[in-house]
N, C-alpha and C positions, 0 to 999 in steps of 0.2 A: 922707065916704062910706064906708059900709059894707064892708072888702075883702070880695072873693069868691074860694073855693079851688078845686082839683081836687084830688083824690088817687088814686094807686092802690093796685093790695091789696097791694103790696108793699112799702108806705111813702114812694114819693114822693109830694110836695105841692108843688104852686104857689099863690101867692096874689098876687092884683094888687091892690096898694095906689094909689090914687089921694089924695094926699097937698095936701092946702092948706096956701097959704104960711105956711113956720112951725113946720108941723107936725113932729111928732117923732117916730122910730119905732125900737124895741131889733128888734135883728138878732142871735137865739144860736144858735151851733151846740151843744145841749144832746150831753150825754156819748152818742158810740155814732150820732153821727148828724154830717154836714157839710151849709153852707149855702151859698149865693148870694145874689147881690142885683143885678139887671143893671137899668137903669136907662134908661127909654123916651123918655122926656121930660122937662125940666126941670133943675133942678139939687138936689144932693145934696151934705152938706156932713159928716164925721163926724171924731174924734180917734182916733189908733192910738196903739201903741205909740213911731214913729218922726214922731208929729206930726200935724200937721191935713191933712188932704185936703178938695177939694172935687173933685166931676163933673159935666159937665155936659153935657144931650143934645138938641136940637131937636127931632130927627122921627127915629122907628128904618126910617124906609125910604132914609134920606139919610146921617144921621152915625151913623160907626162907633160899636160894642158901649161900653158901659163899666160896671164895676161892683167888687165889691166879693169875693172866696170865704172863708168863715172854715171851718177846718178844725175838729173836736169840740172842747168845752173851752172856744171864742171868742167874742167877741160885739162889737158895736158899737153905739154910738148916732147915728142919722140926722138930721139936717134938714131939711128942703125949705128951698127958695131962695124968692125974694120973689114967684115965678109957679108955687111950686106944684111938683108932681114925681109923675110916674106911674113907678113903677117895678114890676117881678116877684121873691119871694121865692123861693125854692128850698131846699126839706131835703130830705133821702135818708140813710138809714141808712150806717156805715160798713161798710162788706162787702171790703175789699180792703186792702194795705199802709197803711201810714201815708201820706200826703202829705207832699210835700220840705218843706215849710214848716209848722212848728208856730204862726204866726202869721197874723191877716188879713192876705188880699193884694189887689194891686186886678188889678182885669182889663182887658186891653186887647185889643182888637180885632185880629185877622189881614189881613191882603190877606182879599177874598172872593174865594170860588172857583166860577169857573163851572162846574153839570153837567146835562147832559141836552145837549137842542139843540132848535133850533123850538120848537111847542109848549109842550113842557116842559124847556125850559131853566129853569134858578130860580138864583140868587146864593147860595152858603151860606157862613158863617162859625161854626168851630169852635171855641168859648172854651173850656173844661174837658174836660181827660179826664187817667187815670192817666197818669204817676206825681202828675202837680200833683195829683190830687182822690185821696181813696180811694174813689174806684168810679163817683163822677157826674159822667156826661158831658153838656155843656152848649152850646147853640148857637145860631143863629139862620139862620133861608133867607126871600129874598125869590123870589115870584112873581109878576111885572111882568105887568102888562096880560092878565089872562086866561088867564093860563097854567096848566098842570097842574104839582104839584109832590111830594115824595113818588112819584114815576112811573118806569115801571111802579110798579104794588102789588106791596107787600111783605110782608114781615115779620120778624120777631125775635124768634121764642117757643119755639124748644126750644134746649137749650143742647146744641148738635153742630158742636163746632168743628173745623178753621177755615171749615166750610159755613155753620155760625148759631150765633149766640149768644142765650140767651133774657134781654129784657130787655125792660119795660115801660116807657111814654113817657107823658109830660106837655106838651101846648103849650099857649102864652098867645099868642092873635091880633089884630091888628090889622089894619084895610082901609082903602086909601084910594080914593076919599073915602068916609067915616067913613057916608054912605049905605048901601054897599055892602055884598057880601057874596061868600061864598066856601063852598066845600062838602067837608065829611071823609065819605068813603065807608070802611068797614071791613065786612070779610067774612070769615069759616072758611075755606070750599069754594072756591067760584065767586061771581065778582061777581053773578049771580043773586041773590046772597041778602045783600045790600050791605043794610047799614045806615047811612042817609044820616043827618049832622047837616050842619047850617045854620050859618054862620060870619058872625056881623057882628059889626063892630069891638067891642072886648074880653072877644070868647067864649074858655073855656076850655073844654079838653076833654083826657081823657083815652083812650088805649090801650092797656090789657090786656093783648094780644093779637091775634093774628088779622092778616090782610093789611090794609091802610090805603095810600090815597089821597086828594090834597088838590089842590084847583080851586081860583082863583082867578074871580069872575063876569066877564064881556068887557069890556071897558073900566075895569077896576080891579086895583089891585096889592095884593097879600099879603102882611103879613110874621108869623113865626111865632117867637116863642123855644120852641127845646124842651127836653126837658129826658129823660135815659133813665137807667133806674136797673137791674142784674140780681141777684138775688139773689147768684150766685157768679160770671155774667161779667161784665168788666169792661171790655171793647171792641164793637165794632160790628160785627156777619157779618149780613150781607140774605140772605131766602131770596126771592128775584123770583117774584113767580104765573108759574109755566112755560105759561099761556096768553099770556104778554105778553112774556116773556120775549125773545121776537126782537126788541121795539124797542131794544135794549140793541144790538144788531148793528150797526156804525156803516154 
């Protein structure tokens, strides 16, 4: 099958490869840019420098992250396993330090961490950020059963730290069950003027800009890898819609 990408103007790119058993696929982080490879389903099998690896994953709403970071200069060659393997690519320009490791490394998953509460409580797990990457930070949040995630709307587009840092986001979605659907509102102003997309299982979609939030539909859970890349910054500062800002009040 065909992969399909997102990009933003600032050079990041996702691309979701849905991979038949067998398949092969080169993974580079060309000069002046680093990559990923985080890995949804199935199994993945490649040779490094320190040997053979394989991964392998069920369902990204159940079994922990796993995957692969190559820093500029790297590259690997993939597999799929005998059922096949859906995984997400990830490049971003270098814009920050070197990364500790001048070789591919694999990724492993953290404790997830709960935030929000009722409603919008959501699971998030933080896979990449500096010093491990030079500048791209990488992650994944589940939103169980209807829930709001992304919440309050936010955003992350002028770089005025330690208030906001401006950085542009990438996610690759999944819904279960695979019916189902989920919704990315993004807005300038005021939600008044929200631009709705439609979320069924393996949309992408990018953020520019602007404030953004993410629904899960009633009876169905979300999961999202994202992915946020800044021109100069290289951490995470939310600026909350200060109409909403009070749900943040515990």
């Amino acid at each position: 099958m065909t992969p399909s990408t997102v990009r933003t103007p600032n050079g990041l790119d996702l691309t979701h490869h849905r991979l038949a058993p067998g398949a092969q696929l080169a993974l580079t982080a060309r000069p002046g840019q680093e990559s990923a490879l985080v890995l949804l389903r199935g199994r993945l099998t490649t040779t490094l420098p320190d040997g053979e690896h394989t991964i392998a994953r069920t369902d990204p709403f159940a079994a922990p992250a796993t995957g692969w970071y190559l820093p500029s200069h790297t590259a690997a060659g993939l597999t799929a396993g005998p059922d096949g393997a859906d995984a997400v690519e990830v490049h971003a320009p270098v814009t920050a330090a070197p990364p500790e490791s001048t070789e591919p490394t694999a990724i492993t998953a953290p404790e997830r961490e709960v935030r929000g509460h009722g409603s919008f409580e959501r699971h998030v797990t933080t896979l990449l950020t500096p010093p491990r990457t030079a500048g791209l930070l990488l992650g994944e949040t589940l939103a169980l059963d209807g829930r709001w995630s992304t919440y309050p709307p936010h955003r992350h587009q002028h770089s005025n730290p330690p208030a906001e840092t401006e950085l542009q986001e990438a996610f690759a979605f999944r819904v279960r069950p695979a019916t189902g659907f989920g919704v990315l509102l993004t807005y300038d102003d005021t939600v008044h003027d929200a631009r709705p997309t439609v979320l069924t299982d393996t949309t992408l979609a990018a953020v520019p800009g602007g404030y953004h939030t993410i629904a899960a539909a009633a009876g169905h859970d979300l999961y999202y890898l994202w992915a946020a890349h800044g021109d100069t910054d290289t951490h995470l500062a939310l600026h909350t819609d200060p109409a909403h800002a009070w749900l943040l009040t515990p």
